[in-house]
C-alpha positions as CSV (number, residue, x, y, z in Angstrom):
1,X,-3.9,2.8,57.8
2,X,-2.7,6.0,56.2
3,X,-3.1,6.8,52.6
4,X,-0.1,6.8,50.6
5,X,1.4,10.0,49.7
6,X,2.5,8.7,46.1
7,X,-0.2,9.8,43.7
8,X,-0.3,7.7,40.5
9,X,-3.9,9.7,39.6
10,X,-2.6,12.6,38.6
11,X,-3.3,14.3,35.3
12,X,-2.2,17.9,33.5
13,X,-4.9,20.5,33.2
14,X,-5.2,22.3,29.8
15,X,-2.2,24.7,30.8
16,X,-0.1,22.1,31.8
17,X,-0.8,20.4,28.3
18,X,-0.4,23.9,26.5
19,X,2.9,24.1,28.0
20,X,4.0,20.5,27.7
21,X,2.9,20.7,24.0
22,X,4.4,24.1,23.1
23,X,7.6,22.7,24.5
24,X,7.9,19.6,23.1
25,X,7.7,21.3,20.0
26,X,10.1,24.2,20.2
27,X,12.1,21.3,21.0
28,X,11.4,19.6,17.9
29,X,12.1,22.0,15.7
30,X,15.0,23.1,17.4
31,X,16.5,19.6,16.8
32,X,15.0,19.0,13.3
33,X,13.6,16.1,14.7
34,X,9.3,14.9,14.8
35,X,9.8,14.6,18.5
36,X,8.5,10.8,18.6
37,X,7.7,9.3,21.8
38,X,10.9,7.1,21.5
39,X,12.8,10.6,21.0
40,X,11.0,11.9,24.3
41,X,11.4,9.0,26.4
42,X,15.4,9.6,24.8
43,X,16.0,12.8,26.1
44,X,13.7,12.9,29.7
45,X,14.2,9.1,30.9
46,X,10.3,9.0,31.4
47,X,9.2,5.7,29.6
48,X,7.3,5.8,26.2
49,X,4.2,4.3,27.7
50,X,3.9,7.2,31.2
51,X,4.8,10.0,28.1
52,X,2.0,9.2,26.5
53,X,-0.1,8.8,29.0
54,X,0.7,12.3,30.3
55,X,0.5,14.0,26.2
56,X,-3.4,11.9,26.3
57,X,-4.7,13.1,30.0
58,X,-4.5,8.9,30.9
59,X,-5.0,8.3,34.3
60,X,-1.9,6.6,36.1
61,X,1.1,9.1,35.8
62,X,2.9,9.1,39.5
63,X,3.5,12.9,40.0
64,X,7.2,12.5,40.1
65,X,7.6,11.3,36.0
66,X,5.4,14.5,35.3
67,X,7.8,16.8,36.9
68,X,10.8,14.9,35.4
69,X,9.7,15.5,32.2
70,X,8.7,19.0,33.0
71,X,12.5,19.4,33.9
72,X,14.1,17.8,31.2
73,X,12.5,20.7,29.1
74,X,13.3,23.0,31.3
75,X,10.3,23.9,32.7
76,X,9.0,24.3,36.4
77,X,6.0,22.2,37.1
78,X,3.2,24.5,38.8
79,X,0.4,23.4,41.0
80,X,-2.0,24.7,38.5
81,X,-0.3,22.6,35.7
82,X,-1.5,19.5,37.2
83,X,-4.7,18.0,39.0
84,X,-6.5,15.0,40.6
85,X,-7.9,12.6,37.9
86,X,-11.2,12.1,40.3
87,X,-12.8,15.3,39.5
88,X,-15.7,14.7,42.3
89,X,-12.4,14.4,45.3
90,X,-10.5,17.7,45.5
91,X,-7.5,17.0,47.3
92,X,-8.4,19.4,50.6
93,X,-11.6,21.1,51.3
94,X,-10.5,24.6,50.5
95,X,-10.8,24.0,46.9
96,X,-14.6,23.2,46.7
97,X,-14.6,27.2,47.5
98,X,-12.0,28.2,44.7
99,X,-13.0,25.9,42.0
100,X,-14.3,28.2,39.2
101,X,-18.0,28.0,37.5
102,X,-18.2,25.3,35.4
103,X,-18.6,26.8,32.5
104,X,-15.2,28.6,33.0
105,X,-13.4,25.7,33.1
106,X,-11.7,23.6,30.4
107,X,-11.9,20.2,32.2
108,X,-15.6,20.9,32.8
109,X,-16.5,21.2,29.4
110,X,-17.2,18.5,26.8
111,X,-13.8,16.5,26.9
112,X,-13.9,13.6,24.3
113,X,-11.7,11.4,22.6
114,X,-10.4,12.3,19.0
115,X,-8.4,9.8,16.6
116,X,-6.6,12.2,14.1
117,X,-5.6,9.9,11.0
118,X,-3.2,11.7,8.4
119,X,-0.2,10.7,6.1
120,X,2.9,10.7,7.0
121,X,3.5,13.6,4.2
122,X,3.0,16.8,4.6
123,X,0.6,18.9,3.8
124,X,-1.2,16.3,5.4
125,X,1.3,15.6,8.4
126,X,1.6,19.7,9.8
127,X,-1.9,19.9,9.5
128,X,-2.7,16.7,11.8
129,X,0.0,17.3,14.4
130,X,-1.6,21.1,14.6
131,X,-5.0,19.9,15.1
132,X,-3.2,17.3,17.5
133,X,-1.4,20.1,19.7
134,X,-4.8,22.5,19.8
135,X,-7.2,19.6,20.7
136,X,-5.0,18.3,23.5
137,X,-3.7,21.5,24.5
138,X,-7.6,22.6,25.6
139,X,-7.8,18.8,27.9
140,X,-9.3,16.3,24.8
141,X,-7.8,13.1,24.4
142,X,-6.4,12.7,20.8
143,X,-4.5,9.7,19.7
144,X,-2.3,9.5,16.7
145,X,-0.9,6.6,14.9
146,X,2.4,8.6,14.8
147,X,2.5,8.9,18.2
148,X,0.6,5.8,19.8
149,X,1.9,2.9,17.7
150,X,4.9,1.9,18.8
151,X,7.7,-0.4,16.8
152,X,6.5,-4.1,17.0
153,X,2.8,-3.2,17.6
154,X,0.2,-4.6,15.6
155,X,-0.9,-1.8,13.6
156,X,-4.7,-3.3,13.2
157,X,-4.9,-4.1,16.2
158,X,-4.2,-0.3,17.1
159,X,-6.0,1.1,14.9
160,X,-9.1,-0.9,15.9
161,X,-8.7,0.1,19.6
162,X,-8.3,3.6,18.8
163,X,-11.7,3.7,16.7
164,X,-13.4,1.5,19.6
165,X,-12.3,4.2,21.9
166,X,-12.3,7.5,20.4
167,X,-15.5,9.8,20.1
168,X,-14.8,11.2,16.8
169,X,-12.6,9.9,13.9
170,X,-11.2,13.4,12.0
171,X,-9.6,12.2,9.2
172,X,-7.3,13.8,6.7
173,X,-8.5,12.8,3.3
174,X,-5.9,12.8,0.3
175,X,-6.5,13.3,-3.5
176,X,-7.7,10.1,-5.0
177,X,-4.2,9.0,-6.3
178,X,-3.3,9.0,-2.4
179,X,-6.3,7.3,-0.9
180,X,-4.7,4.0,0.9
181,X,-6.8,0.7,1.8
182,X,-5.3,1.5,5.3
183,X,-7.5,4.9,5.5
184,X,-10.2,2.7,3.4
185,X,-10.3,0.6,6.1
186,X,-10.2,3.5,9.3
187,X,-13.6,4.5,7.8
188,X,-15.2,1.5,7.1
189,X,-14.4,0.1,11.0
190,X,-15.8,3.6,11.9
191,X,-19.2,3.2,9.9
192,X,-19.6,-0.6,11.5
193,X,-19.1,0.6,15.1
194,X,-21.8,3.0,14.2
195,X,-23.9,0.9,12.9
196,X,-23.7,-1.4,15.8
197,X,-24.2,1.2,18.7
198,X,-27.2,3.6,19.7
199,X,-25.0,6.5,20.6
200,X,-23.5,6.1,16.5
201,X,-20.0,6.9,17.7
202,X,-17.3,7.5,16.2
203,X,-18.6,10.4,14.3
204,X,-16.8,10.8,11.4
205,X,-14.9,14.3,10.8
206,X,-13.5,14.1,7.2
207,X,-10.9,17.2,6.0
208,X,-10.1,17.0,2.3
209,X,-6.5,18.5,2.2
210,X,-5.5,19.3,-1.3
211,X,-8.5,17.8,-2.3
212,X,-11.4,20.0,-4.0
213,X,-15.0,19.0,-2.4
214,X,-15.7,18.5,-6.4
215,X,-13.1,16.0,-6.9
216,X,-14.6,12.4,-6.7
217,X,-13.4,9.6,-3.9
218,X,-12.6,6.3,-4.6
219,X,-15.7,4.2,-4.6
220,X,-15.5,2.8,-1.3
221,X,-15.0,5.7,0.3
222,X,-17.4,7.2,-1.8
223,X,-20.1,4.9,-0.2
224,X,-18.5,5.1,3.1
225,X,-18.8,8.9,3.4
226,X,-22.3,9.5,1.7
227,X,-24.1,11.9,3.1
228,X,-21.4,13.0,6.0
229,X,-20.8,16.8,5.5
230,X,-17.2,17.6,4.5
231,X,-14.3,20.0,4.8
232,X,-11.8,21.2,2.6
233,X,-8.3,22.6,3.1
234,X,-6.2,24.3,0.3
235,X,-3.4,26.0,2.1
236,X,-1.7,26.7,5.5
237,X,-4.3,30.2,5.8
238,X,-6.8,27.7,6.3
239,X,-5.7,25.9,9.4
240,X,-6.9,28.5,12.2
241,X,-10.3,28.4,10.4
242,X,-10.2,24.6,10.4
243,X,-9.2,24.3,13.8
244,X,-11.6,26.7,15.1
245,X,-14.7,24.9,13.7
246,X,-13.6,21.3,14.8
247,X,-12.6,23.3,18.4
248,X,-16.5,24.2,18.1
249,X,-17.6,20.9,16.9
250,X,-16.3,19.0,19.7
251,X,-17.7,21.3,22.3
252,X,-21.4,20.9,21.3
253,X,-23.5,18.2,22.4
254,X,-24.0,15.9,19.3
255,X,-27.7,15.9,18.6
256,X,-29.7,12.7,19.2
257,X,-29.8,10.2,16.5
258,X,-33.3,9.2,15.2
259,X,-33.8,5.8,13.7
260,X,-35.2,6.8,10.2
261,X,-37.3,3.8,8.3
262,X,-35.4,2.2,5.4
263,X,-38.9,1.5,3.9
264,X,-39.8,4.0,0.9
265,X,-43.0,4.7,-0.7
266,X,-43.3,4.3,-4.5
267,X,-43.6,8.3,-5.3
268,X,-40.4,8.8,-2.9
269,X,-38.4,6.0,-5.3
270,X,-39.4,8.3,-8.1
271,X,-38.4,11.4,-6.6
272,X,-34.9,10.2,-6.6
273,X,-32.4,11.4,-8.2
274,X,-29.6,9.5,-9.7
275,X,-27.0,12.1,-7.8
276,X,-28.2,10.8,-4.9
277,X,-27.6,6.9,-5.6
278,X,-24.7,5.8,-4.5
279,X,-22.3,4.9,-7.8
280,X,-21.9,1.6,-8.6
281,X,-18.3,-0.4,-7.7
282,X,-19.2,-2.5,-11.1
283,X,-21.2,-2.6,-13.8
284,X,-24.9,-4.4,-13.4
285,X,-24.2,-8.0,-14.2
286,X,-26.8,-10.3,-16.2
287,X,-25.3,-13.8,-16.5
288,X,-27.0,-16.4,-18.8
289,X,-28.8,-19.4,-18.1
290,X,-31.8,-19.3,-15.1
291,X,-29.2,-17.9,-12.2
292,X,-31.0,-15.0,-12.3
293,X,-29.5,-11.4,-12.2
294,X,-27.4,-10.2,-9.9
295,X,-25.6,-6.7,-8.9
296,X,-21.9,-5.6,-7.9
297,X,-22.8,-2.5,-6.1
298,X,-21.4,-0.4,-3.4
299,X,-24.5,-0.4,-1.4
300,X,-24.5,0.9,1.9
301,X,-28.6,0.4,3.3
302,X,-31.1,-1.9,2.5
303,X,-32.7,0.7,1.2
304,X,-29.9,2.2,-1.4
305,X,-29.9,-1.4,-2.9
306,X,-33.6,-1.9,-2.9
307,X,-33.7,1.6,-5.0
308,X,-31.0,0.5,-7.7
309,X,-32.7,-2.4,-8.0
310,X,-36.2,-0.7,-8.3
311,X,-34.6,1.8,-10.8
312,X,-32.8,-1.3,-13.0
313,X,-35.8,-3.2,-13.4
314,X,-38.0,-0.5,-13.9
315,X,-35.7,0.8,-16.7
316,X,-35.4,-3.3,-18.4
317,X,-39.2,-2.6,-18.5
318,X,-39.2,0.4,-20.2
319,X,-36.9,-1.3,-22.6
């Protein structure tokens, strides 16, 4: 039986996303509109679903929608714009001898799968949708809610399947005032899924926009986010620079996560410091009666509540 012709594989190599991108947004602001996927599907006839499919590098685009949508932005689709989604089967034999060194190539390098969480407002919204264009414009697959939540879709539900499936989770962090349970609750689905799996993904990528590194986070995130190294932005001069260093991040290997014991001597409790302790989300309680004390702390270890408790009862001693 012959192999059919019609290619549903078929994906767009990082110039065919550069192009696709940089269009879609001359577009955009051409028409002073955010150039949804509703909006897309609008002006090309290529359903919502095969769009973004083709924007994420999805397997299962039929070669015909990625030219149509090509067209309907007036742009010619070129053979080097798309390719194969089976790496390991070039279409004829004469490519194993023209495919370029590894290292030289885009889709050879470390692709991975980024969720990009921001606010709807701006600064916050051009800053995400610019990390957006440059991460999917070198061949990573970057999901937005923006973009890949749909009307009528549960927005948990979406959320939780982007954080199952992405890599990373680089997330847009607002001043305190700002700081929703929704983004509350992106980083504390991240930290379980790491806790749960060997590999520790998603790492967590968090970019303080408007937001000085001094300023303090609400206490959950607070506890969330101890420890994980931070960025801040202040103004539009610091995009290339931010963009360049995630652009770096994602293309090294992560280093190997080693299990560290939760179990701490008695000199290490001492050496402690109380910047170090993860603040409380309430004060130390001491009910009456013979219930006993207990704490209402934001405690992320074993070990971070084993210490605050050392350090209260050691300090009810001294009293």
């Amino acid at each position: 039986m012959l192999k059919s012709k019609r290619d549903r594989g078929r994906i767009l190599t990082a110039s065919g996303l550069k192009k696709l991108n940089e269009a879609l947004q001359e577009w955009s602001d051409r028409n002073n509109i955010r150039g949804t996927l509703t909006e897309i599907e609008a002006e090309s006839g290529v359903g919502a679903d095969t769009v973004s499919k083709i924007k994420q590098g999805r397997e299962g685009a039929d070669l015909s929608k990625i030219r149509q949508l090509f067209a309907a932005f007036e742009m010619t689709l070129a053979a080097s714009d798309h390719r194969s989604a089976k790496l390991e089967e070039p279409e004829n034999l004469d490519e194993l001898d023209n495919l370029p060194p590894a290292e030289d190539t885009a889709t050879s390098s470390r692709i991975v799968k980024i969720f990009v969480s921001y606010r709807s407002a701006d600064p916050d919204r051009e800053l995400g949708k610019e990390l957006e264009t440059a991460l999917s414009a070198i061949g990573h697959t970057v999901f937005t809610a923006e973009n890949n939540i749909r009307l009528g879709d549960n927005w948990f539900d979406r959320i939780n399947l982007f954080l199952q499936e992405c890599d990373y989770l680089l997330i847009l962090l607002p001043p305190t005032g700002n700081q929703s349970e929704l983004l509350t609750y992106q980083v504390q689905q991240a930290k379980e899924l790491q806790d749960s799996r060997p590999d520790r993904k998603p790492i967590i990528l968090p970019i303080r926009v408007g937001f000085p590194l001094n300023a303090p986070l609400n206490h959950d995130l607070r506890g969330y986010l101890y420890r994980i190294k931070q960025r801040e932005w202040k103004t539009t001069a610091d995009t290339p620079i931010i963009i360049e260093e995630v652009v770096n991040l994602l293309a090294e290997k992560p280093a190997p996560v080693t299990e560290q014991t939760e179990d701490l001597t008695q000199k290490q409790l001492l050496e402690i410091s109380s910047d170090e302790i993860p603040l409380p989300a309430a004060e130390p309680e001491l009910p009456g009666g013979t219930s006993g004390c207990r704490f209402s702390i934001l405690c992320r270890t074993p070990a971070h509540r084993r210490t605050l408790l050392s350090n209260y009862c050691a300090a009810q001693r001294v009293n």
